[in-house]
N, C-alpha and C positions, 0 to 999 in steps of 0.2 A: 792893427789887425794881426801881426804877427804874434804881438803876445797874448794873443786872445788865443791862437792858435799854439801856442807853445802851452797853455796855463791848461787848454782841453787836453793836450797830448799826456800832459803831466797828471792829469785826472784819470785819462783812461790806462798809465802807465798803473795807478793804483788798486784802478779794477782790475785792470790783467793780473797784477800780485795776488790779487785774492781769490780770484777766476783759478788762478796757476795752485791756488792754498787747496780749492774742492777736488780740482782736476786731478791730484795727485792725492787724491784722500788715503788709496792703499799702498803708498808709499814710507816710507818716514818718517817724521815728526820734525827734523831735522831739514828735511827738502823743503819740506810746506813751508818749514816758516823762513825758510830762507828764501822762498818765491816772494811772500808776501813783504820781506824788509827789499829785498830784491827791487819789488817794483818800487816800493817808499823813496827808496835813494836815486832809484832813475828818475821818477816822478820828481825829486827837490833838487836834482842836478837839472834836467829842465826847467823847471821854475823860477833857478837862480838867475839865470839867461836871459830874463823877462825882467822888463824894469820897474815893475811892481815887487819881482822877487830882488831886486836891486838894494830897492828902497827895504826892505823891510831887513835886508841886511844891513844896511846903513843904522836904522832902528835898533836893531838887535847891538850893534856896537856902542851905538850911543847910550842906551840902556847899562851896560857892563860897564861904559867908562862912569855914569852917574853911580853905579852902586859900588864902586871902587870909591868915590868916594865921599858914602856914608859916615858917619861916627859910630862905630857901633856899640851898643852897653858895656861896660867891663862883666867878668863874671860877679862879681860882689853887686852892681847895682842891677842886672839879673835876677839875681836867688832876692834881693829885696823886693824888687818890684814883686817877683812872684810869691812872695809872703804876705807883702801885701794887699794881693789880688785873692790866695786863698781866704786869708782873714776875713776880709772885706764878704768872701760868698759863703766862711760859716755864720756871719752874724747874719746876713739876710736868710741864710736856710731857717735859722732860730726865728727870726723877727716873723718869717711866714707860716713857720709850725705854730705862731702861737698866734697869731691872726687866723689861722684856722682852726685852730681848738678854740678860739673865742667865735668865732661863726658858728661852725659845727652845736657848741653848747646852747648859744643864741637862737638856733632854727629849731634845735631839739626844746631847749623853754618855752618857745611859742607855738610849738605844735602839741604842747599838751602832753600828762601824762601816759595817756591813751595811745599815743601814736608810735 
């Protein structure tokens, strides 16, 4: 029940930022948005307090340790792969330009001179 209570506080920390963003309309540009990131960071410092917000830090870690380690492409099999992916979409732009000038001619024969 508490972090059901922590996770609303944390929600309405965020409308108060934005509440705080109109409230202050003839102010600065600078104030506002510092209301609005204002509430954001009270709003995720609460949240974090909450073992939903726990876990997803736990997540968040696991994630970074899995992408650390990735293999990632060298730059050379990069710039191939990506010459091969252009190639590959100028032969299809061709193969479709001409699939359509073969329809196009095809609808224009059968509908007759006239049309």
């Amino acid at each position: 029940m508490a972090d059901k209570i922590k996770l609303a506080l944390a929600v309405l920390l965020v409308i108060a930022g934005i509440a705080g963003f109109y409230y202050l309309g003839d102010k600065a540009l600078i104030l506002r948005v510092a209301s609005v990131l204002g509430g954001v960071v009270a709003a995720v410092l609460v949240a974090w307090m909450t073992e939903p917000g726990r876990q997803f830090h736990a997540y968040a870690q696991e994630a970074v340790a899995e992408t650390k380690k990735v293999v990632w492409p060298s730059r050379k099999e990069t710039v191939q792969t990506t010459g091969m992916v252009l190639a590959f979409v100028l032969v299809m732009a061709i193969f479709l330009w001409i699939v359509d000038a073969v329809l196009v001619w095809g609808v224009k024969f059968l509908m007759g001179p006239g049309a």
